[in-house]
C-alpha positions as CSV (number, residue, x, y, z in Angstrom):
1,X,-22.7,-5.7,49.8
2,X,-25.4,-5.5,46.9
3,X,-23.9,-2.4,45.3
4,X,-20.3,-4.2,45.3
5,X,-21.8,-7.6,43.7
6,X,-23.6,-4.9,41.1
7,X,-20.5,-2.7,40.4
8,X,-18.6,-6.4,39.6
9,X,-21.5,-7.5,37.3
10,X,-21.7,-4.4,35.1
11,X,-17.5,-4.6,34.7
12,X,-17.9,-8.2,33.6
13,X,-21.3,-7.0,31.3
14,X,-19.0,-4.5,29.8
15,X,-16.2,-6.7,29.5
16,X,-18.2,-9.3,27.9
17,X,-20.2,-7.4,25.5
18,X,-16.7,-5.7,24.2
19,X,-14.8,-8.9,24.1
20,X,-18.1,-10.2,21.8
21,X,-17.3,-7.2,19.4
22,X,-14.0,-8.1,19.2
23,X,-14.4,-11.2,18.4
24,X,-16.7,-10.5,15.6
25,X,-14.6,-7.7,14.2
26,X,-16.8,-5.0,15.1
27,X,-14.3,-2.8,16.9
28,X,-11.7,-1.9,14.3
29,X,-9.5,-0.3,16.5
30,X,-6.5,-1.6,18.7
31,X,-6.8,-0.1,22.6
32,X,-3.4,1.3,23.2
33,X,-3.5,2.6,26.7
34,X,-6.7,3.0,28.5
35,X,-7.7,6.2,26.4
36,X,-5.7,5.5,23.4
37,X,-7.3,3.4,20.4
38,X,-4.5,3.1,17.3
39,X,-5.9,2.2,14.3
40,X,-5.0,3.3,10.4
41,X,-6.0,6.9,11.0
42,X,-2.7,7.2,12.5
43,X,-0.6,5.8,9.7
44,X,-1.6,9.4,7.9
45,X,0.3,11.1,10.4
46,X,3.3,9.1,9.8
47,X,3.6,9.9,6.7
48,X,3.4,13.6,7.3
49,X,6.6,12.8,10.1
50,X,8.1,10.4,7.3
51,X,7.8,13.7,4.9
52,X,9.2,16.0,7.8
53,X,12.0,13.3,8.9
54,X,13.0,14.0,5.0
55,X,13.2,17.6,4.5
56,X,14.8,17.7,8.5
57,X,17.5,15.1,6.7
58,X,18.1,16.8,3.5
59,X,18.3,19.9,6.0
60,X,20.8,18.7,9.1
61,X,23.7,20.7,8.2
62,X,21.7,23.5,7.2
63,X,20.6,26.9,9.4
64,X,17.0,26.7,9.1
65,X,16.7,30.3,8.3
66,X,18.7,30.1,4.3
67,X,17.2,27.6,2.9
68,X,13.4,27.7,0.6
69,X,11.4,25.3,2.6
70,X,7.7,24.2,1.7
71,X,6.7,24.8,5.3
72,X,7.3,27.8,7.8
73,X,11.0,27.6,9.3
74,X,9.3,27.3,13.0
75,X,7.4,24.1,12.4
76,X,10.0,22.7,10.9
77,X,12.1,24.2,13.7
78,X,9.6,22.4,16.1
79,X,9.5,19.4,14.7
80,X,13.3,19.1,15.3
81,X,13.1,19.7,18.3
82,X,10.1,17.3,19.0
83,X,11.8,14.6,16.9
84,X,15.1,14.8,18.2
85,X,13.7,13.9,22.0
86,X,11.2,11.6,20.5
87,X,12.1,7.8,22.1
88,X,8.9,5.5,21.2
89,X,8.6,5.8,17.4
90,X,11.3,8.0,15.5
91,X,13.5,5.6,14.7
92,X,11.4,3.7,12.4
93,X,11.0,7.0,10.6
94,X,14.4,6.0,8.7
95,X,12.9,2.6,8.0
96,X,11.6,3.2,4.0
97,X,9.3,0.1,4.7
98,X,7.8,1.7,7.6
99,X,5.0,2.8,5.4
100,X,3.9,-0.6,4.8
101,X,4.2,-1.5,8.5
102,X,1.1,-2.3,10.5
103,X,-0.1,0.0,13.5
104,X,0.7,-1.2,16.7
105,X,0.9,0.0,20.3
106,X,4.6,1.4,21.1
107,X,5.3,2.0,24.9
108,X,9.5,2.3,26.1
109,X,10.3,0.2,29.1
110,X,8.0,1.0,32.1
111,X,6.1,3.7,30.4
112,X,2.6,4.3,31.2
113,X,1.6,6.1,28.1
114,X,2.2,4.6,24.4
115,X,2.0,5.6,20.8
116,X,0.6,4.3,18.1
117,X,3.1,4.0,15.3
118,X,3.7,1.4,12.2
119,X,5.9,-1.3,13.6
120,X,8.5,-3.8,12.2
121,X,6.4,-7.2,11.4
122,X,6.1,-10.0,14.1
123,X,4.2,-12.8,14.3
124,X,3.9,-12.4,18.1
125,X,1.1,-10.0,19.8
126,X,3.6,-8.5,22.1
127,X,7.1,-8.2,21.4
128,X,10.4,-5.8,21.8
129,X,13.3,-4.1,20.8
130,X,15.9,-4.6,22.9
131,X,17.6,-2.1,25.2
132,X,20.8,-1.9,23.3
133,X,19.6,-2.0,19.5
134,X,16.9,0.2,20.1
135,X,19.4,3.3,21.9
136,X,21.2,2.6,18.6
137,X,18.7,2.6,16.5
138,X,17.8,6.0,18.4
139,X,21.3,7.3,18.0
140,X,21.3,6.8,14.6
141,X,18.5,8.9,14.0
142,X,19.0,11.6,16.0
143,X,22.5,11.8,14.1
144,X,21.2,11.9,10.7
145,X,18.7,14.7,11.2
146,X,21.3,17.1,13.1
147,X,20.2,17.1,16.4
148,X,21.7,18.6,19.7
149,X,24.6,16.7,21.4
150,X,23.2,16.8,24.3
151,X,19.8,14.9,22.4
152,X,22.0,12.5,20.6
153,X,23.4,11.4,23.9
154,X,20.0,11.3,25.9
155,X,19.0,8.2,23.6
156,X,21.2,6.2,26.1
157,X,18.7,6.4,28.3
158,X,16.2,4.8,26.3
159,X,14.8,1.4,27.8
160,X,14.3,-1.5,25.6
161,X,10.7,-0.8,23.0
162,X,7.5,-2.8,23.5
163,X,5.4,-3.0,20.2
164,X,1.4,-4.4,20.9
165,X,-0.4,-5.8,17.6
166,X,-3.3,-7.4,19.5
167,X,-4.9,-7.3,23.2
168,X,-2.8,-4.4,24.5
169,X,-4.2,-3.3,27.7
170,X,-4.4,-7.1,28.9
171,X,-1.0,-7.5,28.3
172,X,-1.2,-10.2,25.5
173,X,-3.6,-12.3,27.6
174,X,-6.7,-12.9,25.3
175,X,-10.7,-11.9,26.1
176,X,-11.5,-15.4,27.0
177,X,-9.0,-15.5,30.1
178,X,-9.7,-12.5,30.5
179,X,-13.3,-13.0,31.1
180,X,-12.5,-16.1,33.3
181,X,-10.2,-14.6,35.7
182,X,-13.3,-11.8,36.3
183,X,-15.4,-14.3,36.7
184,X,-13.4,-16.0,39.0
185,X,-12.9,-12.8,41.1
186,X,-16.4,-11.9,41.1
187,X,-17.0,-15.3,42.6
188,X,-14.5,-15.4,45.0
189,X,-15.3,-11.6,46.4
190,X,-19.3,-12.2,46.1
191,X,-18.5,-15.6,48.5
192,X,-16.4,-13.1,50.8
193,X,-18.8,-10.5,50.8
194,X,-21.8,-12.9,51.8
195,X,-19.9,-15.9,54.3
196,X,-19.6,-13.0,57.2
């Protein structure tokens, strides 16, 4: 009984102490997934993509192999294929404004895993691309960088895209009902726990 009452009061310690970071700024990073923090580290590695999306455009209806390339015809190579199966970010690589975007959390549908990715602006902490527009969008892009058939047509499959600017993990619910609902639990299982 005691350990379970001590396990639920160092979850709400830890809780509390981050959500006082938080709130004071001290964290500058956005929590993704539960091992994922974006932040503006990762807006360097889209601009190497934006640069690779570029050369893999000027380059769709070229054989890798004849053509003077300022990288190695297998990374390039590898990129294509990465990109051309890519569902959570790549279409914004066509966006010329993506640069200026702010980092947020990207997840498709029901995924479990995200990525963090410059995302179109919203004044909303969660909101999505839907289903339809964003297999376009996906289509599109696939297209104009010369990818498989088989690829171009797997973007139907994609599921409508979640973008996360704020309070990710709690799924848009802020620190301060956050901290009240574990409260509230820690309450009700510490009565349970000590009325038998």
């Amino acid at each position: 009984m005691e350990m379970v009452f001590l396990l639920l009061m160092q979850c709400f310690m830890i809780t509390f102490i981050e959500a006082i970071f938080y709130t004071k700024g001290q964290i500058s990073s956005l929590q993704c997934t539960q091992h994922s923090f974006c932040s503006e580290r990762d807006r360097a590695r889209w601009l190497e993509r934006r640069r690779l999306y570029q050369i893999l455009f000027t380059l769709r209806n070229e054989p890798f192999t004849q053509i003077q390339m300022p990288m190695p015809a297998l990374s390039i190579n590898r990129w294509h294929n990465y990109l051309c199966y890519e569902y959570q970010s790549a279409a914004f690589l066509m966006e010329n404004d993506s640069e200026r975007w702010q980092i947020a959390c990207l997840w498709n549908g029901n995924d479990i895993n995200g990525t963090c990715a410059p995302a179109p602006p919203s004044n909303k902490p969660i909101d999505y691309i839907e289903p339809e527009k964003w297999r376009q969008m996906l289509y599109k892009f696939r297209k104009s960088i010369g990818c498989t058939t088989k690829a171009i047509w797997e973007a139907e499959k994609a599921q409508e895209l979640y973008v996360c600017t704020e309070r990710c993990l709690h799924g848009g619910i802020g620190y301060m009902p956050v901290l009240f609902i574990a409260m509230t639990l820690m309450i009700s299982i510490t009565l349970l726990c000590f009325r038998g």
